[in-house]
N, C-alpha and C positions, 0 to 999 in steps of 0.2 A: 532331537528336541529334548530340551531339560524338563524336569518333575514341573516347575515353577511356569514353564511355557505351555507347558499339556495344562495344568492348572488354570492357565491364563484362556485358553480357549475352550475349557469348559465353562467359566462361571465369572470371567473379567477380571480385572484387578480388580485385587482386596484390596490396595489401600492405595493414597494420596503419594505416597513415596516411588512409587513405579517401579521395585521392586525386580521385575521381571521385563524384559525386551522382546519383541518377537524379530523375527526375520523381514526383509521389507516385504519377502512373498508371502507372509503369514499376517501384515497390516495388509495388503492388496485385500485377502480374503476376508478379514474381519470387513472392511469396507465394503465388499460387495454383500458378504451377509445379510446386511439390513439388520445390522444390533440394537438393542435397544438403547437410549436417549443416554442414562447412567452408565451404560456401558460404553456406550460411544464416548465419550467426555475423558473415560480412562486410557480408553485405545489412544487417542487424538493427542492426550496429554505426555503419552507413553513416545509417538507415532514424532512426538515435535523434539523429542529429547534426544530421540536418534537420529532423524536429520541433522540437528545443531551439533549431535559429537559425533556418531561414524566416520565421516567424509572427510573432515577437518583435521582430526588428530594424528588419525594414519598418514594420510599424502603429505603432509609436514614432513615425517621423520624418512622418507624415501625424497628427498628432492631432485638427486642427482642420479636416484635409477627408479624410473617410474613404475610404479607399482599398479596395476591394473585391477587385481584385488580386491587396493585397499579403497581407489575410489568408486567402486562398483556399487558399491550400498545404494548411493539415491538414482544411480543410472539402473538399479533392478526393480527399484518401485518407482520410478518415473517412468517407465514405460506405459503403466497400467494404471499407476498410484496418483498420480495428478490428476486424472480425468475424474477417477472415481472422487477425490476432493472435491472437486470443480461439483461436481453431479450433486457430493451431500449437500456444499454450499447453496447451489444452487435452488436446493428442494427445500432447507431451511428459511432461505431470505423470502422465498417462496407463501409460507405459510402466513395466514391470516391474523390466525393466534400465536401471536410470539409468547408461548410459557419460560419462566426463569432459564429450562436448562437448555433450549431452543438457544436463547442470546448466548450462554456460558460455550454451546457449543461452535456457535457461529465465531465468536474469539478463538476456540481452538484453533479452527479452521484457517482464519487470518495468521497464527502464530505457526503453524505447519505449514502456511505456504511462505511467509518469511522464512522460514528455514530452512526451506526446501530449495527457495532461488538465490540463497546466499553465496551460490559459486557459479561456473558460466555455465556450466551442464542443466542446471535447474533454472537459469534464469533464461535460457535462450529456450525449452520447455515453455517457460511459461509464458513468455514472447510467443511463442509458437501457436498457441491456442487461443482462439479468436475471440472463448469465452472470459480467459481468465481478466481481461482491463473491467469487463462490464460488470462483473461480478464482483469484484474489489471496487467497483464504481458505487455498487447500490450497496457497498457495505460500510459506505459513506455516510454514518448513523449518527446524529450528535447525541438519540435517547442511548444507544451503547458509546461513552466518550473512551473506555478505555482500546477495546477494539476499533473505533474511530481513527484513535492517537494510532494504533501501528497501521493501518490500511494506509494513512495518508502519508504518513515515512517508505511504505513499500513506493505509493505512485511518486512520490520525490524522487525518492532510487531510480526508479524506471525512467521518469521523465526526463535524467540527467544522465544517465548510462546509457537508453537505448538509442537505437538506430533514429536516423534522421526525422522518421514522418513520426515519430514518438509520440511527439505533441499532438501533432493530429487524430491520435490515434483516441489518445487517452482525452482530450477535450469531446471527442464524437459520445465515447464508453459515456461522461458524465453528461452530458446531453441527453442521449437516450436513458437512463435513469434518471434521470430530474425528468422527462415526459413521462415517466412511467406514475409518477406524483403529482404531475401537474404542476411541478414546480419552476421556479430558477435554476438555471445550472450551478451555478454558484451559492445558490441559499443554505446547503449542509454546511459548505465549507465556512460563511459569513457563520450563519449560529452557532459553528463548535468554538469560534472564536469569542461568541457572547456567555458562554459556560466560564464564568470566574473560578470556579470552584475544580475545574480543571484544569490547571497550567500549564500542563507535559502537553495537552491537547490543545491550547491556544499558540504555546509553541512550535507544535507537528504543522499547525495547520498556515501558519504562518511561514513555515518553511515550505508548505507546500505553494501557497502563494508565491512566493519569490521563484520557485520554481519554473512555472508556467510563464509567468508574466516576463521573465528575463530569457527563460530557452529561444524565442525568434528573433531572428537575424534581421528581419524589419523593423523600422520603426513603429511602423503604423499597426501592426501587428500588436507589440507590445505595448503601446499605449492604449490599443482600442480592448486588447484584456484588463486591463491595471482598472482603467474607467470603468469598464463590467463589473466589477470588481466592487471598487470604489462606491458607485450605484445602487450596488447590491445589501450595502448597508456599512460596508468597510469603513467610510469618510466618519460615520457617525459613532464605530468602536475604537479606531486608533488613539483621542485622547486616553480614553481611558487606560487600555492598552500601555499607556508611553507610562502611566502613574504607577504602575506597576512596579516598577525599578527593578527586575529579573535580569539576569547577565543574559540568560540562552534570547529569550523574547527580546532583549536589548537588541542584542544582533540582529535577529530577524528585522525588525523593526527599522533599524539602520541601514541593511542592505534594499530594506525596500523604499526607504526616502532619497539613498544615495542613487540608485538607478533610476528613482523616478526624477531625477534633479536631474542626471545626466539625459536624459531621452527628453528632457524640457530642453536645453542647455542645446542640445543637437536639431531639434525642432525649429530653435529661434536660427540658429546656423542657415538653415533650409530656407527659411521664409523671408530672411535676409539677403540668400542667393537670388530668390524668386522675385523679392522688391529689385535689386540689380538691375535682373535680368531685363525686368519692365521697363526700367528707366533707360537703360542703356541697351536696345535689345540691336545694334549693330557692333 
C-alpha cells in the first residue's frame, strides 16, 4: 500500500481531486467501517472514479487475449461492495432528517452504482439483488432533481436491456415506494417533469416515460400505462413541455406522440375487426 493510501485510511481524502485510489478490498472496508458523513462523500467519490476507469481501460487494450486481471477490479468489490452500497443507500433514504450531506451522499451512491453496472458483470449484480430496483425506486426524489436525472437514466437502462419480466419488475419496485408515501406511483416521475428549472431532468424523465409505456408487447398494456400516466398530471404538462423547443425533450416528446398515435391507429384496427366480426359473424 502507498504513503497516500495508508494516508488515505487514516484520516480520508484531503481534497476534492481524489488524489489517492484504494484497492476495491480497501473501499469494501472503508464501507463496512461506518465512516463518518465528510468522509464517506470522499470515499464514494473516489469509489465512483474507479469503477468508471479500472474495468473499462484495461479489458480494451487486451480484446483478443482476455486478460482476467485486468477485469477483476469490479468482480472483487462486487462481491461484498454492492451489498454494502445497497445497505448505505438504504440506511440514508432511510433517515428522517435528510441533512445537506445525507442528499450529496445519496447522489454519490446513485453515481457508483451507475458505474458499477456499466458492464454485464455489474449489471447482472445488480439484476441479481432484489433490493437494488426498490432502492433506486425511492431514490426517485424530484426535491434531489440532480440524483433524480441519473436514477431514472439507470431504470431506462434497465428497463430496456433487462430480461423479459423487467418491467414488472421495476413497475412493482415503484409501487411499493410510492406506498411507502402514500403516493401515486407515477407522481415523482409527473413532478420531475414540472421542475422547468431542470431540463436534463425533464428529459431523463421523459425518456424514462417512453420507456415503460413502449417496453409491452400488448396493446392494452401500453395504453392502460400512457393513460396512468396521462392522468397523473402528464396531459396538463406536455403543452408546455412542447414550448420548450429542446432538441433532446423534442425527441422524447415525439417518440411518445408517434407511439401513442400508433397504439390509437392499431386500436381502431381491432374495433373495426370486432364491428366485422358482429355484423358478419358466419
Amino acid at each position: 500500500m502507498s504513503i497516500r493510501q495508508r494516508s488515505y485510511l487514516k484520516g480520508g481524502l484531503k481534497n476534492s481531486k481524489h488524489e489517492c485510489t484504494l484497492s476495491s478490498q480497501e473501499y469494501v472496508h472503508e464501507l463496512r467501517s461506518g465512516i463518518s458523513e465528510e468522509k464517506l462523500l470522499n470515499c464514494l467519490e473516489s469509489l465512483r472514479v474507479s469503477l468508471t476507469s479500472n474495468p473499462v481501460s484495461m479489458e480494451t487494450q487486451h480484446r483478443h487475449k482476455p486478460c482476467w486481471k485486468s477485469c477483476s477490479w469490479v468482480n472483487n468489490f462486487g462481491h461484498e461492495g454492492l451489498g454494502l452500497l445497497l445497505d448505505v443507500l438504504e440506511k440514508l433514504l432511510d433517515k428522517r432528517q435528510q441533512e445537506s450531506i445525507d442528499k450529496k451522499n445519496q447522489h454519490k451512491l446513485i453515481q457508483c452504482l451507475k458505474a458499477f453496472m456499466n458492464n454485464k458483470y455489474g449489471l447482472q449484480r445488480i439484476l441479481g439483488d432484489e433490493r437494488s430496483l426498490l432502492l433506486l425506486a425511492r431514490a426517485i426524489d424530484p426535491k434531489q432533481p440532480n440524483m433524480m436525472t441519473e436514477t431514472v437514466k439507470i431504470l431506462s437502462a434497465i428497463c430496456i436491456v433487462g430480461e423479459e419480466n423487467m418491467l414488472d419488475k421495476i413497475l412493482g419496485a415503484i409501487t411499493i415506494a410510492a406506498e411507502r408515501n402514500n403516493g401515486e406511483r407515477f407522481a415523482n416521475i409527473v413532478e420531475g417533469l414540472e421542475n422547468h428549472e431542470a431540463l436534463q431532468l425533464q428529459v431523463a424523465c421523459m425518456q424514462f416515460i417512453n420507456a415503460l409505456v413502449t417496453s409491452p408487447e400488448e396493446l392494452d398494456f401500453r395504453v392502460h400505462l400512457r393513460n396512468e400516466f396521462l392522468r397523473c398530471g402528464l396531459k396538463k404538462i406536455l403543452p408546455d413541455l412542447k414550448e420548450k423547443e429542446n432538441e433532446e425533450l423534442d425527441i422524447q416528446l415525439k417518440v411518445f406522440d408517434e407511439n401513442k398515435e400508433e397504439d390509437l391507429i392499431e386500436m381502431a384496427h381491432r374495433l373495426n375487426d370486432i364491428k366485422v366480426e358482429m355484423e358478419y359473424p358466419f
